[in-house]
MDAnalysis code that builds the backbone (N, CA, C; Angstrom):
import MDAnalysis as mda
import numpy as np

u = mda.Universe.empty(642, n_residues=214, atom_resindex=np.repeat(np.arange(214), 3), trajectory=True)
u.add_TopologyAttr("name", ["N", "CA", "C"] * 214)
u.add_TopologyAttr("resid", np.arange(1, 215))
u.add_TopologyAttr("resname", ["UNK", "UNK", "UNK", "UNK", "UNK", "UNK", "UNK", "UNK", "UNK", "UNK", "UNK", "UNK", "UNK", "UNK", "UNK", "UNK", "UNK", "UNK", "UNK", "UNK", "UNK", "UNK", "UNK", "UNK", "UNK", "UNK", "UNK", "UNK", "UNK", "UNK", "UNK", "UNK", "UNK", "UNK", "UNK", "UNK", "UNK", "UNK", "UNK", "UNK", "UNK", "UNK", "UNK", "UNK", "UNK", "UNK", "UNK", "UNK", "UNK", "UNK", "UNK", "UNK", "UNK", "UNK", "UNK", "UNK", "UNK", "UNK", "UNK", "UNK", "UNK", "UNK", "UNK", "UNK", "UNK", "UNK", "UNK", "UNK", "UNK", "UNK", "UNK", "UNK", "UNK", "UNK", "UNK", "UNK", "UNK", "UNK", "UNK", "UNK", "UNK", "UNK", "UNK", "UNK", "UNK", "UNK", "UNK", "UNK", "UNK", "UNK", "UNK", "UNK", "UNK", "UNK", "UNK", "UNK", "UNK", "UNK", "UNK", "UNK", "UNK", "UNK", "UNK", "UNK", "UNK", "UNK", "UNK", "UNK", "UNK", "UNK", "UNK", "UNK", "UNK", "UNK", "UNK", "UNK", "UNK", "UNK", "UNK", "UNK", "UNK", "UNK", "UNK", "UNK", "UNK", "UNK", "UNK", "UNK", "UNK", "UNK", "UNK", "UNK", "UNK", "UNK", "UNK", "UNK", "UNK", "UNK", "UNK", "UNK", "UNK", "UNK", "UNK", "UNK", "UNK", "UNK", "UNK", "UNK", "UNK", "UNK", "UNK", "UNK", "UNK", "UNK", "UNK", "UNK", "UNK", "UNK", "UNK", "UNK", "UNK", "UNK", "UNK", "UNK", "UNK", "UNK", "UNK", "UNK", "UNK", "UNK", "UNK", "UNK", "UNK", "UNK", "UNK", "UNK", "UNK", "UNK", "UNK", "UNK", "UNK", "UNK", "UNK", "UNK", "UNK", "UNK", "UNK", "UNK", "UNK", "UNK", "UNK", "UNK", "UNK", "UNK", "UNK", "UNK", "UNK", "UNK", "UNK", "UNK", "UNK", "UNK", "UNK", "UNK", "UNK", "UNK", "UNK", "UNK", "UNK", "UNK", "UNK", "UNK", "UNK", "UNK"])
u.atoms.positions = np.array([
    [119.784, 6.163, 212.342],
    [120.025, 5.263, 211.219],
    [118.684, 4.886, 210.580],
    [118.719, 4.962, 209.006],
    [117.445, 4.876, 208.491],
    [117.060, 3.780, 208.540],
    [117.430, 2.005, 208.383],
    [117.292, 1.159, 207.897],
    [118.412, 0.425, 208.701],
    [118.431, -0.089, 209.889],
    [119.285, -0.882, 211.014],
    [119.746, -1.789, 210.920],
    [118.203, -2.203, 210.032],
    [118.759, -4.048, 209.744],
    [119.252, -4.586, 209.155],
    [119.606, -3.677, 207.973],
    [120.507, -3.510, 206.686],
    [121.890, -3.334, 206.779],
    [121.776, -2.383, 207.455],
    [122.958, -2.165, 207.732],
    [123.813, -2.811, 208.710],
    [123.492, -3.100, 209.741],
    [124.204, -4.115, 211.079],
    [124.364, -5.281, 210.052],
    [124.071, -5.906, 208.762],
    [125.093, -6.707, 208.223],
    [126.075, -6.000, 207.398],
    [127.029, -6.432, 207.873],
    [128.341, -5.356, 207.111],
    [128.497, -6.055, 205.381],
    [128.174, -7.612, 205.240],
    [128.485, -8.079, 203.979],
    [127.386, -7.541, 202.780],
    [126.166, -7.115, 203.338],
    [125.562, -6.813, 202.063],
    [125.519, -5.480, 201.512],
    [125.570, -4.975, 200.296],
    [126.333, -4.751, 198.659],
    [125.036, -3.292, 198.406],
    [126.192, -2.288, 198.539],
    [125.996, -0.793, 198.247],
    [126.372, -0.314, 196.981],
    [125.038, -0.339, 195.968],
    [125.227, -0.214, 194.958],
    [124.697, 1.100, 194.213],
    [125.424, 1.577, 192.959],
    [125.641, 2.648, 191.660],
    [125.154, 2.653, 190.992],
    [123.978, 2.852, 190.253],
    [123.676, 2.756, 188.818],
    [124.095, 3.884, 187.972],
    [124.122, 3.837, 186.563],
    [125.081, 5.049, 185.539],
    [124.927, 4.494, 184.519],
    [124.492, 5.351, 183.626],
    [124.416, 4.885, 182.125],
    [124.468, 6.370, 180.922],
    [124.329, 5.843, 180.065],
    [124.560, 7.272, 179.163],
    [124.427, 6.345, 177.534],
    [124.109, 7.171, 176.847],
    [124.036, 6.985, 175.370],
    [125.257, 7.252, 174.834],
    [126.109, 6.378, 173.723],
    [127.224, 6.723, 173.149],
    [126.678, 6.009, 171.517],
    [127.667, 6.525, 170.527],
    [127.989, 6.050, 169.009],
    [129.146, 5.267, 169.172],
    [128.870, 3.864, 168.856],
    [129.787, 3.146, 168.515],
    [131.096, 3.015, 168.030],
    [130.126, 3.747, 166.877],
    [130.671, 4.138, 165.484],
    [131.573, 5.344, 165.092],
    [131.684, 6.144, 166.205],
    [132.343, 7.271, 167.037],
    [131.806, 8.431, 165.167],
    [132.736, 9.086, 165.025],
    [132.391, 10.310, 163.917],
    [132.585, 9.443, 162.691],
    [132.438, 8.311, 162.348],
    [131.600, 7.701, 160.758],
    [130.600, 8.464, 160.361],
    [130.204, 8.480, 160.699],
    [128.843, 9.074, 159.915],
    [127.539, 8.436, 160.123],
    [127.594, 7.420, 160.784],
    [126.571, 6.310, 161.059],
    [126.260, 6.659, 162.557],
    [124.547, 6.732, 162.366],
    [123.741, 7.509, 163.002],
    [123.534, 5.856, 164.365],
    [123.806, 5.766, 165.061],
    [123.227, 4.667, 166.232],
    [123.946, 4.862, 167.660],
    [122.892, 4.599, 168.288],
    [122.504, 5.511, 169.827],
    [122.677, 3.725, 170.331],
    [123.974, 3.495, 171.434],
    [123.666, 2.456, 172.371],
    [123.818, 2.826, 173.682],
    [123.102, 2.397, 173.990],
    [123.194, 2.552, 176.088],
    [123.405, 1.609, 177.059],
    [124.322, 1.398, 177.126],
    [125.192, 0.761, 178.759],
    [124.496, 0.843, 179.886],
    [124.064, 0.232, 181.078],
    [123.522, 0.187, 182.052],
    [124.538, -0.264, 182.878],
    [125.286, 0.555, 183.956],
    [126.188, -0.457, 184.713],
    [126.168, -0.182, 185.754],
    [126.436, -1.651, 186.597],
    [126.311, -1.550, 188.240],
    [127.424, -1.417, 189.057],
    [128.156, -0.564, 190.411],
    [129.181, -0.545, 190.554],
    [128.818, -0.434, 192.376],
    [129.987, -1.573, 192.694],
    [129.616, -1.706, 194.200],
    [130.435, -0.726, 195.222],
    [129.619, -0.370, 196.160],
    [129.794, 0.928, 196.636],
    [130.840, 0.888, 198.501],
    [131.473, -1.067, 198.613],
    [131.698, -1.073, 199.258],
    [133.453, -1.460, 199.480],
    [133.324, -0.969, 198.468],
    [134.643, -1.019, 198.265],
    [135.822, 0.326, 198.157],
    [136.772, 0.457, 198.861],
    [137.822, 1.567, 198.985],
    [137.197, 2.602, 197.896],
    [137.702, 4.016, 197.946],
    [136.915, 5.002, 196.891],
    [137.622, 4.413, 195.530],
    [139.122, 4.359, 195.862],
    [140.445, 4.334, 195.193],
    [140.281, 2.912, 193.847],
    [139.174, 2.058, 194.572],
    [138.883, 0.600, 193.476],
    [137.110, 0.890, 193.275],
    [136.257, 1.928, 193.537],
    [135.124, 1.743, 193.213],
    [134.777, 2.018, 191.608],
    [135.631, 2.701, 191.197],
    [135.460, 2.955, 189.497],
    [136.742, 2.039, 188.576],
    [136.732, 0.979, 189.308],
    [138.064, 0.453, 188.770],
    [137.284, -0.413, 187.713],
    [138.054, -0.354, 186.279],
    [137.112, -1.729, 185.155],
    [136.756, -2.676, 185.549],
    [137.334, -3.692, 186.351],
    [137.408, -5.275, 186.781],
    [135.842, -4.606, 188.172],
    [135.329, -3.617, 188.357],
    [134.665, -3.724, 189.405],
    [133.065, -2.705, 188.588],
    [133.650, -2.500, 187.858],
    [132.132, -1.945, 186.590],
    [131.464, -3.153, 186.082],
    [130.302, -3.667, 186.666],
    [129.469, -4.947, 186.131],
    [127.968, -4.069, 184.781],
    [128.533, -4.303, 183.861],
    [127.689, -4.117, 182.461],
    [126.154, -5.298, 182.858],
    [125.010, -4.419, 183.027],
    [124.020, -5.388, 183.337],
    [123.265, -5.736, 182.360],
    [123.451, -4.076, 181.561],
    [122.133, -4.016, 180.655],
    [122.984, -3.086, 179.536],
    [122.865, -3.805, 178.167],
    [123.303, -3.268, 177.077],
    [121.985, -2.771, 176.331],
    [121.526, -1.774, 176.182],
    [120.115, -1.047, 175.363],
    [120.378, -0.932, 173.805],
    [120.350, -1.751, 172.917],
    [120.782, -1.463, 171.847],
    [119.870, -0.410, 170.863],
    [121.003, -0.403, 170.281],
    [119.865, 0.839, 168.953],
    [119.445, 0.103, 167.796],
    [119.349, 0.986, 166.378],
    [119.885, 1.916, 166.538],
    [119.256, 2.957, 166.603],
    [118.406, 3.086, 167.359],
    [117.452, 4.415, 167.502],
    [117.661, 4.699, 168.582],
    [117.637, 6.033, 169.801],
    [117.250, 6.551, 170.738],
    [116.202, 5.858, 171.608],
    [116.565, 5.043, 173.034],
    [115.483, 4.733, 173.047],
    [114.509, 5.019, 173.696],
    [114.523, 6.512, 174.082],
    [113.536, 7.568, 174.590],
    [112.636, 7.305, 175.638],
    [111.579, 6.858, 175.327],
    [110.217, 6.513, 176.711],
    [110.380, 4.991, 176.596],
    [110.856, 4.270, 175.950],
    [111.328, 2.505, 175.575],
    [112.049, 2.306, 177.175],
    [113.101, 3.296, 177.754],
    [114.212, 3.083, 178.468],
    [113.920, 2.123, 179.566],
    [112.546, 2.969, 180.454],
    [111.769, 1.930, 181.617],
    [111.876, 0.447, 181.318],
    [111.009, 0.285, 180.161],
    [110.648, -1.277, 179.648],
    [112.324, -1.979, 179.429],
    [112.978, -1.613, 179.010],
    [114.386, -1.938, 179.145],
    [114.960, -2.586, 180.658],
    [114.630, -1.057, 181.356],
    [115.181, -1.431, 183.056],
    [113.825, -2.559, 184.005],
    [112.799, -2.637, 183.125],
    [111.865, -3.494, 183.925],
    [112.714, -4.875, 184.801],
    [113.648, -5.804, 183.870],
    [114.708, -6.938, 184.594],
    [115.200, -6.547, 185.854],
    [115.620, -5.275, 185.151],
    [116.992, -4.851, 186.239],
    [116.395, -4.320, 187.593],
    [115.153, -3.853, 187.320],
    [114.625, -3.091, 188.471],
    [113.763, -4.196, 189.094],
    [113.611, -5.628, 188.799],
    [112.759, -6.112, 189.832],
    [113.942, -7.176, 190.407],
    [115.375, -7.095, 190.101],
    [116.012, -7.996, 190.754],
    [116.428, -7.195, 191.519],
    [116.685, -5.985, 191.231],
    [116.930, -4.770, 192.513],
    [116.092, -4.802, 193.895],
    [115.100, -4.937, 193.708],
    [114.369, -4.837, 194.576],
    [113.577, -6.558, 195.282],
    [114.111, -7.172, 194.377],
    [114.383, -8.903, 194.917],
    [115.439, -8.847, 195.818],
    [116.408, -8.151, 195.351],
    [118.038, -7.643, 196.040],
    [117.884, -7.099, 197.568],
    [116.790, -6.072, 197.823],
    [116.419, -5.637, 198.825],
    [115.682, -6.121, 199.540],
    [114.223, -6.673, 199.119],
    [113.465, -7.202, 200.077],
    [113.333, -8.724, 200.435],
    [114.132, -9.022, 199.860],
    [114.128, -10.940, 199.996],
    [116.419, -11.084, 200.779],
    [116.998, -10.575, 199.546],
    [117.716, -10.989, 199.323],
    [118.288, -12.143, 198.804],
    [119.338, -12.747, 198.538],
    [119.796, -14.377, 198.032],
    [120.410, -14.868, 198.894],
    [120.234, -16.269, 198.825],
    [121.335, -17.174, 199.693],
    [123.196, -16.717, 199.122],
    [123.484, -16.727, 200.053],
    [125.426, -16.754, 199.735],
    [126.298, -17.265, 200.750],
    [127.316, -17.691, 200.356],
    [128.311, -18.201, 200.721],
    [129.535, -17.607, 201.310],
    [129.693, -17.064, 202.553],
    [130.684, -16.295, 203.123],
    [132.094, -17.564, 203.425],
    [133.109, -17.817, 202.450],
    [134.593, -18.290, 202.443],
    [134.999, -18.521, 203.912],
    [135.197, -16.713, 204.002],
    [136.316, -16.520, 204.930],
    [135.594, -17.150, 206.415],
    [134.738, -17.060, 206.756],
    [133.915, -18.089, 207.860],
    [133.151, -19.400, 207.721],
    [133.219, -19.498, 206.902],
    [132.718, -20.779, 206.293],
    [131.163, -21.025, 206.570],
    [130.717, -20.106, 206.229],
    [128.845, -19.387, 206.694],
    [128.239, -19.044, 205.570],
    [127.116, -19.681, 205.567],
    [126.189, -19.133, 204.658],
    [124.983, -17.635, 205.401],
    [124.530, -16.797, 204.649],
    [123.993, -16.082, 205.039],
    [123.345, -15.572, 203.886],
    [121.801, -14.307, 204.060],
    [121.246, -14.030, 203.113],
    [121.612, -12.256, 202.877],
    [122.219, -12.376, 201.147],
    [122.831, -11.159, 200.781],
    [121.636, -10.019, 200.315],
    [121.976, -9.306, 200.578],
    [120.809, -7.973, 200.458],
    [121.668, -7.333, 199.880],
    [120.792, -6.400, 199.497],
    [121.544, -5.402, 198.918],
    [120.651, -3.842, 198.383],
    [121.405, -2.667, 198.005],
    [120.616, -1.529, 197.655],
    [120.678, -0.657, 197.086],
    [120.565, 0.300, 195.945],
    [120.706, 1.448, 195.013],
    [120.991, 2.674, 196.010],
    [122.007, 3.160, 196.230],
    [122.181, 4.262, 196.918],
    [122.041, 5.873, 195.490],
    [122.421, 5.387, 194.700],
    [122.135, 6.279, 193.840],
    [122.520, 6.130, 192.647],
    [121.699, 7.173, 191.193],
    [122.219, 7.205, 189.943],
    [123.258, 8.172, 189.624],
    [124.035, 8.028, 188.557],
    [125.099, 8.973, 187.941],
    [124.902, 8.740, 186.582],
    [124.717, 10.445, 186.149],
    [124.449, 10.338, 184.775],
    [124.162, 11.633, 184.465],
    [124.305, 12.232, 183.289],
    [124.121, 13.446, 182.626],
    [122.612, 14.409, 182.930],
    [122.426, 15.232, 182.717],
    [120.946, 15.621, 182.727],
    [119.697, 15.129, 181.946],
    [120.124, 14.666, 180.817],
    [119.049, 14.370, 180.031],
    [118.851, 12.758, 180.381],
    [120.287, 11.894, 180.518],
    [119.912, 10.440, 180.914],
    [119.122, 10.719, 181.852],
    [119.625, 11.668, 182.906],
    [118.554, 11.792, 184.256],
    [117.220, 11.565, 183.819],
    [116.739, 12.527, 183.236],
    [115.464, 12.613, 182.793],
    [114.602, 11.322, 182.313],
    [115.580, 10.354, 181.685],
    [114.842, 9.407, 181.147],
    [114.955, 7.870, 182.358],
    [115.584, 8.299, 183.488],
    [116.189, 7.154, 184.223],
    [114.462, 7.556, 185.521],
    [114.666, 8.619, 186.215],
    [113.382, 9.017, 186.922],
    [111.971, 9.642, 186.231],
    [111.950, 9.538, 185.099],
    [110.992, 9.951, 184.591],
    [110.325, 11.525, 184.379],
    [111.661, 12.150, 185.086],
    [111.314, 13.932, 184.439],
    [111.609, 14.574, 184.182],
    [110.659, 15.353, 183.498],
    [110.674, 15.598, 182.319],
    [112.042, 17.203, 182.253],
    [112.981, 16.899, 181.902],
    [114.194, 17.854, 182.132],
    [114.073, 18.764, 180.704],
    [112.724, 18.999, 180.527],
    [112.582, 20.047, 179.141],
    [111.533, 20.603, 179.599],
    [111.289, 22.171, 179.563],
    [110.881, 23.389, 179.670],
    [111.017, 24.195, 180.887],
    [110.002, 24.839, 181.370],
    [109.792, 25.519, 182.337],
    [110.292, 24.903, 183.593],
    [109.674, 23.421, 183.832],
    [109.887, 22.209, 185.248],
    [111.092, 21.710, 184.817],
    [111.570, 21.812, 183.778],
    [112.960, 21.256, 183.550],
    [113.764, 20.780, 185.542],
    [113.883, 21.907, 186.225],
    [114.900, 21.624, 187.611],
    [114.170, 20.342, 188.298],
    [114.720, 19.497, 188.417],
    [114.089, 18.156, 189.725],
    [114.148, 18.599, 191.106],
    [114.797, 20.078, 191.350],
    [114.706, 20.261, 192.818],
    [114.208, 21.284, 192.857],
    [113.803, 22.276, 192.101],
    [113.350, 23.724, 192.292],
    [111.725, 23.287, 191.992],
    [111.361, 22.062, 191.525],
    [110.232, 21.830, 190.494],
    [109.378, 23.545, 190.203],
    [107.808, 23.412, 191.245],
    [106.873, 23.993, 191.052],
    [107.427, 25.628, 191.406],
    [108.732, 25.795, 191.734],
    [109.085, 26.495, 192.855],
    [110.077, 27.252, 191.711],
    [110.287, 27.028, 190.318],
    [111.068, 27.607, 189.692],
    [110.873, 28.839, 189.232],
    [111.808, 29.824, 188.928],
    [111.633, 31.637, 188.564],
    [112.494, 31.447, 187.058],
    [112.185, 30.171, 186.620],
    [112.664, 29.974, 185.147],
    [111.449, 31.367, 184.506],
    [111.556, 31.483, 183.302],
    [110.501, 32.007, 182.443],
    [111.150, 32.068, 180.896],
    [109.598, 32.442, 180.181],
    [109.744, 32.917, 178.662],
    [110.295, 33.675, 178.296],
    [111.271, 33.844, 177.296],
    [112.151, 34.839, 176.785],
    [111.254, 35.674, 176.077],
    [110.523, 36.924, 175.745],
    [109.501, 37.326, 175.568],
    [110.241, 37.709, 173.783],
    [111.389, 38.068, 173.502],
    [111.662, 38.076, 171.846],
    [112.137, 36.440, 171.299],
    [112.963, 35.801, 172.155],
    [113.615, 34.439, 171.644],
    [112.536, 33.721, 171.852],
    [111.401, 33.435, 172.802],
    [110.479, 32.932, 172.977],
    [110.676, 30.718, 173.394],
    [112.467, 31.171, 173.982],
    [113.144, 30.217, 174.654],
    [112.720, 30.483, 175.791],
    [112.957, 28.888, 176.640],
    [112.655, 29.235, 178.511],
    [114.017, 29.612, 178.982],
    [113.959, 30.271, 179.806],
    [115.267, 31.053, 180.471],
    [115.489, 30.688, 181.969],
    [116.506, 30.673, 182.545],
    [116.548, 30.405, 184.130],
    [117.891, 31.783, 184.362],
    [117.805, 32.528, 183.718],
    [118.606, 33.354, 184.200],
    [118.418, 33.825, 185.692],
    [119.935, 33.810, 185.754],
    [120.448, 33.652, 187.237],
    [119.922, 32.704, 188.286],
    [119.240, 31.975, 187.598],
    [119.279, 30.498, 188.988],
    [119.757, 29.627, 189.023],
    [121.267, 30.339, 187.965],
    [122.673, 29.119, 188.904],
    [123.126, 29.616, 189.960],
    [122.819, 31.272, 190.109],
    [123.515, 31.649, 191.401],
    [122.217, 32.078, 192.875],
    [120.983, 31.494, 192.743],
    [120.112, 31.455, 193.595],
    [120.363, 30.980, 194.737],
    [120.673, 30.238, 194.417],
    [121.670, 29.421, 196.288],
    [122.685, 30.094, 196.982],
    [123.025, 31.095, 196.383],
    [124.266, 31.731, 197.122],
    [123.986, 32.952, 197.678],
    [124.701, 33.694, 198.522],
    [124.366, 34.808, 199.297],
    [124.617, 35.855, 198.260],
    [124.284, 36.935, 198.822],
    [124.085, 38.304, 198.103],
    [125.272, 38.715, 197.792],
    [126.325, 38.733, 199.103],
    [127.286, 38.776, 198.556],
    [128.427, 38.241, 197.935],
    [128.140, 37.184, 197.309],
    [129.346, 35.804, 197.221],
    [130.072, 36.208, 195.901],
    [131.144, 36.006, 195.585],
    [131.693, 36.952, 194.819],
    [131.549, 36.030, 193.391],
    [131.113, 35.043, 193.095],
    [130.592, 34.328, 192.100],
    [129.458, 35.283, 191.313],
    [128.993, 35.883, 192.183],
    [127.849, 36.720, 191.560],
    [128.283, 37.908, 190.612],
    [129.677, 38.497, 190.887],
    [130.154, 39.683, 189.987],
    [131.287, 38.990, 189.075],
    [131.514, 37.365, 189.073],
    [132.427, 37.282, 188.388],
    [131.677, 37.002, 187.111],
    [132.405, 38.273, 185.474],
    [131.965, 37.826, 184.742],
    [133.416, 36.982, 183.828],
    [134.261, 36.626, 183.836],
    [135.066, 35.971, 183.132],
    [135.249, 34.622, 183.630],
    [135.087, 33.946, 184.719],
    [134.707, 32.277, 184.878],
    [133.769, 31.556, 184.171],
    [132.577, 32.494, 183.974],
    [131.234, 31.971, 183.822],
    [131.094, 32.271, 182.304],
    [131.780, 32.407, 181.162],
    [131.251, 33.561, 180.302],
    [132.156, 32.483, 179.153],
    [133.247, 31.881, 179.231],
    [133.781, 31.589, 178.240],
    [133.413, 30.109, 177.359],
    [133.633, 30.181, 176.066],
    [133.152, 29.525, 175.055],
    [132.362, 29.753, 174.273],
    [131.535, 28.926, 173.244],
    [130.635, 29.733, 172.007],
    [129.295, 30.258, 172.138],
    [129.455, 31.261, 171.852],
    [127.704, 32.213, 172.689],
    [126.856, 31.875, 171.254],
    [125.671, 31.520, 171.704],
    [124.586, 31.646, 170.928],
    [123.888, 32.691, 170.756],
    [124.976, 33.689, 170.691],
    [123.750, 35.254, 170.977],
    [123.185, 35.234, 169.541],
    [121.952, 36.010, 169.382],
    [121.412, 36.536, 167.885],
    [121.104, 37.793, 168.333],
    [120.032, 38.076, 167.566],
    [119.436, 39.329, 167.684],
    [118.868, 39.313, 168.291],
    [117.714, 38.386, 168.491],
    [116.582, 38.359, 170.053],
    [116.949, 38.041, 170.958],
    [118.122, 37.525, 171.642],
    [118.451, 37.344, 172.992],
    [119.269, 38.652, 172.937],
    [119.900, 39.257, 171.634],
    [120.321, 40.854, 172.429],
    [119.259, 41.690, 172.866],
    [117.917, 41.193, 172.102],
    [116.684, 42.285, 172.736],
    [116.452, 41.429, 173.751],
    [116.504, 40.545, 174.440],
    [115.667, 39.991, 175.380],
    [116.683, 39.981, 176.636],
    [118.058, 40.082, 176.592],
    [119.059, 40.809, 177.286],
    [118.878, 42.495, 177.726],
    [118.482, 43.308, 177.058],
    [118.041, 44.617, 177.147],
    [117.197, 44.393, 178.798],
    [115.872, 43.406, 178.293],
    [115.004, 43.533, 179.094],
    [115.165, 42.725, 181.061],
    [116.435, 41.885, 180.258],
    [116.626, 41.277, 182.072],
    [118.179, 41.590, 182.345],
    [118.644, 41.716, 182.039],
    [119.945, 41.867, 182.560],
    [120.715, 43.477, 182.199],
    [121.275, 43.692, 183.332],
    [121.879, 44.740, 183.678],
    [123.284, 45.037, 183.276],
    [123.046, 44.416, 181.839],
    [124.850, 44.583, 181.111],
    [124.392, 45.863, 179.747],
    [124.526, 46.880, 179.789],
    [124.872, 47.801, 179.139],
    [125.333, 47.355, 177.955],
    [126.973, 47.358, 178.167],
    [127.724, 47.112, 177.083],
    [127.616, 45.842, 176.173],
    [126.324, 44.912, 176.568],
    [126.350, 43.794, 176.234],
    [124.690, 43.972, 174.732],
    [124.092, 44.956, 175.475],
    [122.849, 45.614, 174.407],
    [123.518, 45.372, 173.039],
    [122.126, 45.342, 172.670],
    [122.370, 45.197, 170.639],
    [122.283, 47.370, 170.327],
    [123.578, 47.583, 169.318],
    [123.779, 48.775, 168.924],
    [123.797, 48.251, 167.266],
    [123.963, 49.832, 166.504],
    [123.966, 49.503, 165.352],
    [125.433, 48.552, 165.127],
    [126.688, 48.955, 165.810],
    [128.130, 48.689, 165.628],
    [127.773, 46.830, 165.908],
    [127.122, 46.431, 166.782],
    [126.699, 45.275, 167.230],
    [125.720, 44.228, 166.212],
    [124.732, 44.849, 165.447],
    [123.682, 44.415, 164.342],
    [124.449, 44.353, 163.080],
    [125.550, 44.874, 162.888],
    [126.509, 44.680, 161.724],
    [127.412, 43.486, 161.807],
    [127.356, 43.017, 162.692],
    [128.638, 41.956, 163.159],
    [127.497, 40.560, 163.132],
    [125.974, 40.580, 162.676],
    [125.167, 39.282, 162.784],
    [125.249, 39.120, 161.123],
    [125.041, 37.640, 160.639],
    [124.609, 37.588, 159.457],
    [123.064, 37.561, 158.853],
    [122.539, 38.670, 159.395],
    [121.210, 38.686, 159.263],
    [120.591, 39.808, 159.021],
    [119.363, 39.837, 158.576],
    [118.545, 40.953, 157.552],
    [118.662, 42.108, 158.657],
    [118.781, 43.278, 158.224],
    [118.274, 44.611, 159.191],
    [116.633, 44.868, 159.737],
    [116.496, 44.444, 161.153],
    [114.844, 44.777, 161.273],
    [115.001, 45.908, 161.471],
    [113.736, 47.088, 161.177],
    [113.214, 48.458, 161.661],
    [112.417, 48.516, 163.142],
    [113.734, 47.789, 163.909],
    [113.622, 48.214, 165.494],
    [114.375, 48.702, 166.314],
    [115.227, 49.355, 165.985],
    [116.277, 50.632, 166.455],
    [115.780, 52.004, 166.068],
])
């Protein structure tokens, strides 16, 4: 057990953080970015932990701008009562025994999209280091015609050689492809799909000028 002393009190409070950027204003046309900060206690049945009446709104981030590298200075409140929460704790009032005792409490973890990620721990989830767990260790690279960063195939790096995720191409494949012309040349050069190469029958179907590279 990491932390004994914490835990051998059963009353103090296992907590969620989660937030995300939304429009108010939903598809108006009106451009404003707000962000929700909410706390959700982690000791309660699975079945009531996402229940409304148990989602505590701590921190409303208003816009209407993005508030990008601002976000920290935002969570500065929230993050030193967190950790008032942990290393002091507060006086409280236990009812059902008629006992006072001191409540602790602790962030077991965040939930949130990739990019909130990025702005909640501070990294940086754009380019090459984009992965938080692969960091220095990533086989991302430069698309040498799109001159985009690529991680081809290190969604399926974790899995064995033979896991059949690896030959499925119709799970993984559906919805709107951003192909152009340079990821069909830059497809040529990493991936082993044939039928997927840029042909003339293929360069007729883009809305774009004919280059003299066929």
């Amino acid at each position: 057990m990491v932390f004994p002393q914490f835990a051998a009190e059963p009353r103090n409070v296992y907590l969620c953080l989660c937030t995300d950027g939304f429009s108010p204003y939903g598809q108006s046309g009106m451009q404003y970015s707000l962000w929700p900060v909410i706390l959700s206690p982690y000791n309660l049945p699975p079945e009531m932990c996402m229940k409304r009446e148990f989602m505590f709104l701590t921190l409303l981030i208003p816009g209407p701008e993005h508030p990008k590298k601002s976000f920290d200075v935002y969570l500065q409140p929230l993050i030193k009562e967190l950790k008032d929460l942990w290393d002091i704790g507060v006086p409280a009032y236990d009812v059902s025994v008629k006992q006072n005792f001191t409540l602790r409490a602790v962030l077991l973890w965040t939930i949130s999209d990739f990019p909130a990620y990025g702005m909640l721990s501070g990294w940086s989830t754009h380019g090459r280091l984009a992965c938080p767990f692969c960091m220095e260790e990533t086989e991302a690279f430069q698309l040498r015609h799109g001159r985009k960063t690529c991680w081809f195939d290190c969604h399926r790096r974790f899995l064995p050689r033979n896991h059949p995720f690896r030959q499925n191409r119709t799970l993984f494949t559906k919805g709107r492809s951003k192909d152009n012309i340079n990821s069909r040349k830059d497809l040529k050069d990493i991936c082993k799909r044939k039928e997927l190469e840029l042909t003339r029958d293929i360069l007729a179907g883009f809305k774009s000028p004919i280059f003299n590279f066929l």
